[in-house]
Steps between C-alpha positions, in 0.01 A plus 500: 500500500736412202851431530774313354542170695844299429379110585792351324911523481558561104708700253320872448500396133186247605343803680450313806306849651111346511234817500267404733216628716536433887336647787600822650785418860353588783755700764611342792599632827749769429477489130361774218321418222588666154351596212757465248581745242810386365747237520886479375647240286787337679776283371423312857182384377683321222735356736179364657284378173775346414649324794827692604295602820271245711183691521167390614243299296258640394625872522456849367792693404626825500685712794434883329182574624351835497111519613294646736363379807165284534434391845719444803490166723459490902797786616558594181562906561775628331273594203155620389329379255591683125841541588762445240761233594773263375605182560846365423727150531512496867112324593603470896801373700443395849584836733678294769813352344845655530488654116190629574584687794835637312282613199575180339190392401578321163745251641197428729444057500154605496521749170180470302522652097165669368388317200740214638401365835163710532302608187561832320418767302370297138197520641234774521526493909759374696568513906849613690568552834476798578854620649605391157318702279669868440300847380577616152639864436216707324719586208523165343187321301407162520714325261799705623496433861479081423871460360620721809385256748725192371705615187573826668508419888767192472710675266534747761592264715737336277681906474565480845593156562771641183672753733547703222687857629416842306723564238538121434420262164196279535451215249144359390487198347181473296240752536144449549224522711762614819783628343327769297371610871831480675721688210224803646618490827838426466515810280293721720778349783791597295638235326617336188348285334611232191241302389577153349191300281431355154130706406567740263208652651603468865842638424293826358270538817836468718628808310137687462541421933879649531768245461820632458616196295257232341651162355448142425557209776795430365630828396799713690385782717777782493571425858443270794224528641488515894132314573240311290184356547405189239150502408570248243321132497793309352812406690741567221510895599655423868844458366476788206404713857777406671726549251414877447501553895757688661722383819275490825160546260208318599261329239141409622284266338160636502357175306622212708279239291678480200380322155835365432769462800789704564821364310841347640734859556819562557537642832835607532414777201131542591409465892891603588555850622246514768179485257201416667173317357175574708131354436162658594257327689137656478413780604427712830207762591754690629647507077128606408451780749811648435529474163130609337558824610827566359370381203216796521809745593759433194196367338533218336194425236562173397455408103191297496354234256161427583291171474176371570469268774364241183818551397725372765666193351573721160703767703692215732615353152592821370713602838632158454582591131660845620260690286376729788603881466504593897292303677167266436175571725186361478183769494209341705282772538 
């Protein structure tokens, strides 16, 4: 089979992504084997090429996988063979640890990333467990579905770690891949929404999407807002946040792995007043399940860019670059 095989740590403008042919994985004992269709373009798999994430050597990236299924492995029944399926982040966590049992999975010791710690979806076949791969709704193609399953499913979660209320102000710093998925449902679920970023061109898709105001990183919204979620890579924007978050507001950092670090603050005008700052760790099935078919419900139908799977290092460098209208995805079938 082909896929694109990272061997080497290196910047994405050496296009470190080698396209090479391998042999088909064989499933193991409780594990599907997948025919993959398509795969999203994360700004994790930069974080990995480029050494902000310890990943295996030699690996296969990519964590949006949408495909259909090839072959099981010994007790291996959850699905026939044809089905449609995605994998996300979350490879497999152990099952027996206490954040396991509370629905904790991603704070699991034992947490393995697709595309990280276990090959992914770069590839024209990949293998999952299967308790960890999650039916597609009918209603979305492809493409569509692949951004849902990362992009999509942890900027769900990164809503409701918010605790954003009806009725209330959310903030979005940047907005790509995930934000231009969770301005949908936070407007399906009733809120507002201000949108802060630099692209010209993302600043018009946040309006085309229902933003009630759309401004600069550095601009002043007309009002607090009560919640934000950062999707930014730079450190720089955690202060400008805070400082446009109103008393008791809670700021989560949805990239934790920043390019440059967060900046010295001053706390008694930025953190005072009961303002919270939460991270997001991964990524639970629990997050998938619940959220794919909401996303069929409101729907959400993500803006898609789509690439050839020959193509892999040119669309990293241009997510890197910011030059991605919605989200990236590779077409490998």
């Amino acid at each position: 089979m082909r896929a694109q095989v990272l061997r080497r740590i290196a910047p994405i403008e050496e296009r470190p992504l080698e396209l090479s042919d391998i042999p088909v994985p064989r499933p193991g004992k409780g594990e599907i084997l997948i025919r993959v269709s398509a795969c999203g373009v994360c700004h994790t798999e930069l974080d990995e090429i480029e050494g902000r994430l310890k990943t295996k050597l030699p690996v296969i990236p990519g964590h949006q996988i949408v495909g259909r299924v090839a072959g099981s492995g010994a007790g291996a029944k959850r699905f026939k063979n044809g089905d449609r399926v995605g994998i996300a982040w979350i490879y497999s966590a152990c099952g027996q640890c206490r954040f396991c049992k509370e629905g904790d999975e991603n704070l699991c010791a034992e947490f393995r990333g697709t595309g990280c710690d276990a090959d992914g979806g770069y590839a024209e076949y990949t293998v999952v467990p299967e308790h960890f791969a999650f039916p597609i709704p009918e209603m979305f193609t492809d493409a569509q579905a692949a951004p849902l399953l990362c992009a999509g499913a942890i900027g769900f979660r990164d809503l409701r770690l918010s605790g954003i209320k009806p009725g209330q102000i959310l903030g979005l710093f940047g907005f790509g891949a995930s934000a231009h998925i969770v301005i949908q449902i936070a407007k399906y679920q009733g809120y507002w929404v201000f949108v802060f970023t630099r692209g010209e061109e993302h600043r018009a898709l946040a309006e085309k999407l229902g933003a009630d105001w759309v401004g600069d990183i550095n601009d002043r919204p007309p009002q607090k807002v009560d919640c934000a979620i950062d999707f930014t890579p730079v450190g720089e924007v955690i202060p400008v946040a805070m400082s446009v978050l109103e008393k008791g507001g809670r700021l989560v950092i949805a990239v934790i792995r920043k390019n440059t670090l967060i900046p010295p603050m001053d706390y008694a005008s930025l953190l005072w007043d009961e303002k919270e700052i939460k991270s997001v760790a991964n990524i639970t099935g629990k997050d998938v399940e619940d959220f794919l078919p909401l996303a069929a419900k409101i729907p959400i139908i993500p803006e898609v860019t789509e690439f050839k799977l020959e193509q892999a290092n040119e669309a990293l460098l241009l997510l890197e670059q910011v030059k991605i209208r919605g989200a990236a995805v590779l077409k490998i079938r």
